[in-house]
N, C-alpha and C positions, 0 to 999 in steps of 0.2 A: 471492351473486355475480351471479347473473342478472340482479335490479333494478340496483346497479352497473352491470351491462355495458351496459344498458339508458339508462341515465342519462348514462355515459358516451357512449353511442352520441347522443345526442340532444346532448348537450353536443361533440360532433366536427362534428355537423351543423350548428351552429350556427357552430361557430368556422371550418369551411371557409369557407363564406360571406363572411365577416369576411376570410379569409385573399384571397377573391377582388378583393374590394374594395380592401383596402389594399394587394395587389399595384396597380390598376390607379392607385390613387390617392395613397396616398403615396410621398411625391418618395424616393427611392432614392438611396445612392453606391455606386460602384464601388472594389473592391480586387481585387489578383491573388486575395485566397481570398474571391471572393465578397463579392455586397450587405449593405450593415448599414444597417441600418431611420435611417432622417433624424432630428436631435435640434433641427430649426428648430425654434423657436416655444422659448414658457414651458413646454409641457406636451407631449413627445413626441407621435408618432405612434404606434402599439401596431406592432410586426413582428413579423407570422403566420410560422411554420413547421411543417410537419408532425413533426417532432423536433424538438428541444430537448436537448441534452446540456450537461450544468453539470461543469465540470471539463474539463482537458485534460492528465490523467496518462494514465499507461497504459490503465487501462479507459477511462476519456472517450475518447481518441484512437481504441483500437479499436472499441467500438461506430460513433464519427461515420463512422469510415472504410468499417466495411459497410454503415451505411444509407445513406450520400453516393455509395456504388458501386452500392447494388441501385435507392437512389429518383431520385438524379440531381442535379445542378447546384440550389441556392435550396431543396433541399428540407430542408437541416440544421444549426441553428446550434451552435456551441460558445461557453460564455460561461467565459474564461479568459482573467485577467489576466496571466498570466507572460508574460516576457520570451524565457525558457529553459526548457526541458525537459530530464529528469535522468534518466538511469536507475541509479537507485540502489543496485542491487543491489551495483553495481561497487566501492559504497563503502567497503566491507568490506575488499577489497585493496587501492585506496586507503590506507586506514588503515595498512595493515601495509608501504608502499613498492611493491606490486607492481604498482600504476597510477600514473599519472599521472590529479587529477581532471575537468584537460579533458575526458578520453576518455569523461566519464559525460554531457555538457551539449553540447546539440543548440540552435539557435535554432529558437521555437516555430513559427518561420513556416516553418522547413524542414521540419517532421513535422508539421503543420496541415493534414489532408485540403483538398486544391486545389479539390474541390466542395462544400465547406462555408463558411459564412460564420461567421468569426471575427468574435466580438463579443470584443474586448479590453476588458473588462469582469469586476467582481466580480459574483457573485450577492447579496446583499443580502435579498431577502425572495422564501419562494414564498407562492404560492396558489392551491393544486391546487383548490380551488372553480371557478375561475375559470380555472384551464389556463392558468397566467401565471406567469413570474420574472421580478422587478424589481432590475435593475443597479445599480451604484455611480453611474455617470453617470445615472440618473434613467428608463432607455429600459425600457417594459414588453415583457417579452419573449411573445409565445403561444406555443403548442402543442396540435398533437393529441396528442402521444402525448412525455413527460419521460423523456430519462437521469439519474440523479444518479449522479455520480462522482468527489467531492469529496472522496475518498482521508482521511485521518485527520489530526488536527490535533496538533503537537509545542506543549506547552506547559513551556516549560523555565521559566517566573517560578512554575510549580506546585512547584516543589520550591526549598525556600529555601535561598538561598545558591548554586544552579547558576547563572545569569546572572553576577555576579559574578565566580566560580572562571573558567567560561570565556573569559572578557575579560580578568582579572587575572594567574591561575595558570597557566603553559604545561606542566604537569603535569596538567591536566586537560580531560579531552577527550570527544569523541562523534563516534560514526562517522554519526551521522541526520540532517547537516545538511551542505549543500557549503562552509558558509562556517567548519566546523567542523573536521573532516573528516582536513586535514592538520595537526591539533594531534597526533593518535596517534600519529602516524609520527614527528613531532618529538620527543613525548614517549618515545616507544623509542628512539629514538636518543641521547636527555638523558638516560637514567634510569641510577643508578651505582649506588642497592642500596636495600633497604628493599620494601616491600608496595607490590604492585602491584595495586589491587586495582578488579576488574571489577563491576557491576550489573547489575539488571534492573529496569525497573519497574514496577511495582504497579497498573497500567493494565492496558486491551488494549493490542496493540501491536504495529505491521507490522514482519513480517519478527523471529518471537521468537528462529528463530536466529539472528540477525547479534550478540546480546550475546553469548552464547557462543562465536561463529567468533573473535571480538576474542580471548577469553581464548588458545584455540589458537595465533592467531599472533601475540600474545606469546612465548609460550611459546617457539614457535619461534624467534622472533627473537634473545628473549636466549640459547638456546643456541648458536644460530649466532656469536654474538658474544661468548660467554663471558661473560656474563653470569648468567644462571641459577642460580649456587652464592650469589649474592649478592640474590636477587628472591625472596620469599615471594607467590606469586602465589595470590588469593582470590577465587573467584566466589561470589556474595551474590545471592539471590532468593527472593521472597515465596512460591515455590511449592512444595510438598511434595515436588518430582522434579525432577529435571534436565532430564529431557523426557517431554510425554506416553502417548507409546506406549512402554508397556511392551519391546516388542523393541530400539530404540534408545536407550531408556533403561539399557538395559543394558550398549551399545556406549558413552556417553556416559561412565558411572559408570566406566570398565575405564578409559582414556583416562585422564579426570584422575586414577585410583590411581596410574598406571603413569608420570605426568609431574609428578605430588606438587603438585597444584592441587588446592588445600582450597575447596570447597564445603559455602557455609553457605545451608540451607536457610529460609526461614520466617523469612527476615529480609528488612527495607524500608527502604530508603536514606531517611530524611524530612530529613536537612542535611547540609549542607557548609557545614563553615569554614575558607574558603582560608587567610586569616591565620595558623592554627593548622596547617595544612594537616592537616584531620581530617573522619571522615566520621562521620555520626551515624547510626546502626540501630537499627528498633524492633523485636523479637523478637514476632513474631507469633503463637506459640505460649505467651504467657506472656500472663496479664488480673490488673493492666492491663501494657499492653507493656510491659518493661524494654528502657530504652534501654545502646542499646552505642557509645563512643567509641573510635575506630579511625584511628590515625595514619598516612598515606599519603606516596609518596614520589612515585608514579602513580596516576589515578583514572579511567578509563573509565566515561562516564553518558550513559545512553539517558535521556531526557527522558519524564515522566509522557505519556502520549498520551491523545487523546478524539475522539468525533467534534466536526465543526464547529460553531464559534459557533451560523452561519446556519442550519445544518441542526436545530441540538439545538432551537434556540427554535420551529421551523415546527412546522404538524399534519404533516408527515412522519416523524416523531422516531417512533420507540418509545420504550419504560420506561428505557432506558438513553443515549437521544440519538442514536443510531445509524436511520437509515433502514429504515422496518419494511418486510424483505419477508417473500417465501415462500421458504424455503430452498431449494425445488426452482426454481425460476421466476425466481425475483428481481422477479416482479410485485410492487406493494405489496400491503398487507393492506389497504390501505383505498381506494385510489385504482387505477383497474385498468387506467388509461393513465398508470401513473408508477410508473419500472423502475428498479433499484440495481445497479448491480456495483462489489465491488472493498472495499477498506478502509471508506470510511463507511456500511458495510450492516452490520446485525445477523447474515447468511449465519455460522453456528454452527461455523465451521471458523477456524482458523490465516489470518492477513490475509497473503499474501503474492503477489506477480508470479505463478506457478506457478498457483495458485488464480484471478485474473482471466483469465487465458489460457481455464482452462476451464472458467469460468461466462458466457465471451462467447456461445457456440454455442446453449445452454438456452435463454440471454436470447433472443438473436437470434429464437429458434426461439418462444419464447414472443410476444414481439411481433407476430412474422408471425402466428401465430394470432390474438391479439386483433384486429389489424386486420380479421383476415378472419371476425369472430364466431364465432371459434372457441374451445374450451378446451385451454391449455397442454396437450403432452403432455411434449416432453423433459424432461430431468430434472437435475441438477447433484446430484453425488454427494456434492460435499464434500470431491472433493478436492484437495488441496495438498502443497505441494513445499518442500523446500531442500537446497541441496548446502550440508551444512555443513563447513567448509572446516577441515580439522584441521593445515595445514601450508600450507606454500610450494608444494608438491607435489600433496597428497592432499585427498581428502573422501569423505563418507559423504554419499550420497545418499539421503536420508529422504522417503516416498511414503506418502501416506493417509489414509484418507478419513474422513465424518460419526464413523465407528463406534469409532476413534482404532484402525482395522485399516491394517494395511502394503497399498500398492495400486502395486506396485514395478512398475517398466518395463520391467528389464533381466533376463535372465534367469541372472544371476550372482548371487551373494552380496552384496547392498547392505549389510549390515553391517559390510560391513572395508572400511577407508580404501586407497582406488582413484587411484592416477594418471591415470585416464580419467577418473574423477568433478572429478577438479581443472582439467583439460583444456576439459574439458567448461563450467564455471562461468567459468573467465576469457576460454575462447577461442570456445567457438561460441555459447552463452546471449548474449553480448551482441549478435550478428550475426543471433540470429534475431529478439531485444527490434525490433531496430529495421528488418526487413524482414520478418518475420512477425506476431510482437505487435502492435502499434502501427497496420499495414495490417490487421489484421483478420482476418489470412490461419491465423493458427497459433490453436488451438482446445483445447491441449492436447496432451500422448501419448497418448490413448486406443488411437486406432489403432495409433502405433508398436508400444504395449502388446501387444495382443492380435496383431502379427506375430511378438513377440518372441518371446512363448507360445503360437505357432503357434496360436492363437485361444483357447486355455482361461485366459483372463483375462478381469476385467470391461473 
């Protein structure tokens, strides 16, 4: 780590210089957020900045936003094609009518740190050799010091026959997409009887509660509507458990007994044929798999997930594509001026909003040390959050960390489904996403935590 830091240090020294330079020399334009490096000529100009953050989700947004506050004006670019910014969590409710999905889509240039310089641009190629990402429009981007935040990638042509169904079939739906979104809600409303049946899939994949909150408010729905006597509703997933931790795992299993939602475990959705309107399952517990043909009437599908194209092919990638860091740090493992937060990081925990909030502060914290030749000390625990949302009304707030241990906030029973936990998820979580999260300002509940528990909490 020392020769890295070393190498590194001598390679910032170098690119400052360069950075001095082509401030004074190349030609420059102006936007409200900020210069974006000149694309005259055949062959750009290189544009120096001392950060570099790729992505402009949630973690992109909130890291630009503390370093564009502590370093100041030119000192930080974001390279992010979107038009809009989403906050996704909302999607969920959405899906079941209790949003509207405007209420989740922001214009990027309203939540685009005003001291940062938007590069509306795709990343395209890194080259942490060389302290460089290279754009869709051709512009080499520098850095002293890289975010990646390129969040997770939906590949719905991964699984055959979902592209199709959801273009063709209005019974068939997914809560993980905005242009998707409101097929759910159409489709509870359409559905008259028969198998209603919900997935997961066979990926990693952000936010692993939201395939299950789908199932709940179902459930809900067609009770409210009299429906229910008429719906055989089945949740289908490749994993051995309902949910990891053991304590809510057991809140989870009581739930579907007591609302007669059949969970098949150690099964993987691999087709859909909308035609037939039929779902294909490989039984994962049986070699070689036996396939299962199952007739739908509704079809809820989270799409295969992976990290990025761009990312998986770079020397950033780990064994699995995903951005190698330090689980404590979010430093790389190889490159010690190039940082991950968020979904496209290997970080060994649950991919969710709740989890980026509080591996910003670490980060943060670990950065200012590198810069200042120092070694990381904060620490990122691991953990993660969801209110999973069992009704119109309730939820079960689920907290915890690397060790798949409960690291709860409140000092009530989180196990039983809470009208404050409901409250909580549609009404203030998104108020704080977009004036806490996103500004850089919120770090997580730690604190809250440990006032709740008058300090005997971690």
């Amino acid at each position: 780590m020392t020769l890295n830091l070393c190498r590194a240090g001598s390679r910032v020294a170098h690119l400052k210089l360069s950075w001095i330079l082509s401030r004074h020399m190349a030609p420059l334009t102006s936007s409200c957020h900020g210069r974006l490096a000149s694309t005259e000529g055949s062959t750009p100009s290189p544009s120096m900045y001392k950060f570099v953050v790729v992505g402009g989700g949630s973690g992109g947004l909130a890291m630009a936003s503390s370093l564009s506050r502590k370093h100041g004006k030119g000192q930080v670019a974001v390279i992010e094609p979107s038009e809009d910014h989403f906050y996704q969590p909302l999607w969920t409710l959405v899906g079941a009518g209790l949003k509207q999905k405007e209420q989740s889509r922001r214009p990027m240039k309203d939540v685009m740190p005003k001291a940062c310089d938007w590069i509306k641009e795709k990343a395209v190629e890194f080259d942490p050799e060389h302290n460089s990402v290279k754009t869709s429009g051709g512009k080499v981007v520098q850095y002293d010091y890289l975010v990646v935040a390129m969040g997770i990638q939906l590949n719905f042509d991964q699984l055959k026959g979902l592209p199709e169904a959801l273009e063709n079939d209005p019974m068939v739906c997914c809560n993980y997409s905005y242009n998707t979104v409101d097929k759910t809600y159409k489709a509870l409303q359409n559905f008259k009887s028969g198998n209603a049946i919900f997935t997961f899939p066979n990926t990693p994949v952000k936010c692993a509660g939201a395939p299950q909150k789908a199932v709940y408010l179902a459930d809900d729905y067609f009770r409210q509507h009299n429906k229910r006597d008429r719906a055989t509703i089945t949740y289908w997933l490749p994993l051995p458990s309902i949910f990891s931790v053991a304590q809510y795992e057991a809140v989870f299993t009581d739930i579907c007994k007591k609302r007669d939602i059949q969970v098949n475990l150690l099964h993987n959705l691999v087709e859909i044929k909308p035609e037939s309107k039929e779902a294909v399952f490989a039984k994962l517990d049986t070699e070689p798999n036996e396939m299962i043909t199952v007739p739908y009437e509704m079809l809820h599908v989270p799409p295969p997930m992976g990290p990025p194209d761009i990312l998986k092919a770079s020397p950033l990638a780990g064994p699995a594509g995903f951005l190698s860091v330090n689980k404590e740090t979010g430093q790389h493992t190889k490159y010690p001026n190039v940082f991950g937060i968020g979904d496209c990081t290997d970080f060994p925990t649950a991919k969710t909003l709740a989890g980026v909030a509080q591996q910003t502060g670490p980060i943060l914290q670990a950065i200012s040390a590198v810069e200042n030749g120092l070694t990381p000390v904060a620490k990122y625990d691991g953990y993660t959050s969801c209110p999973m949302v069992t009704s119109d009304r309730t939820a079960v707030l689920v907290e915890f960390d690397y060790n798949l241990e409960p690291l709860e906030t409140f000092p009530f029973d989180q196990c039983k489904e809470q009208r404050s936990m409901y409250f909580m998820k549609a009404q203030l979580l998104p108020a704080l996403y977009w004036h806490g999260v996103l500004k850089g300002l919120f770090h997580g509940p730690s604190t809250l935590r440990k006032l709740m528990h008058l300090g005997f909490s971690k």
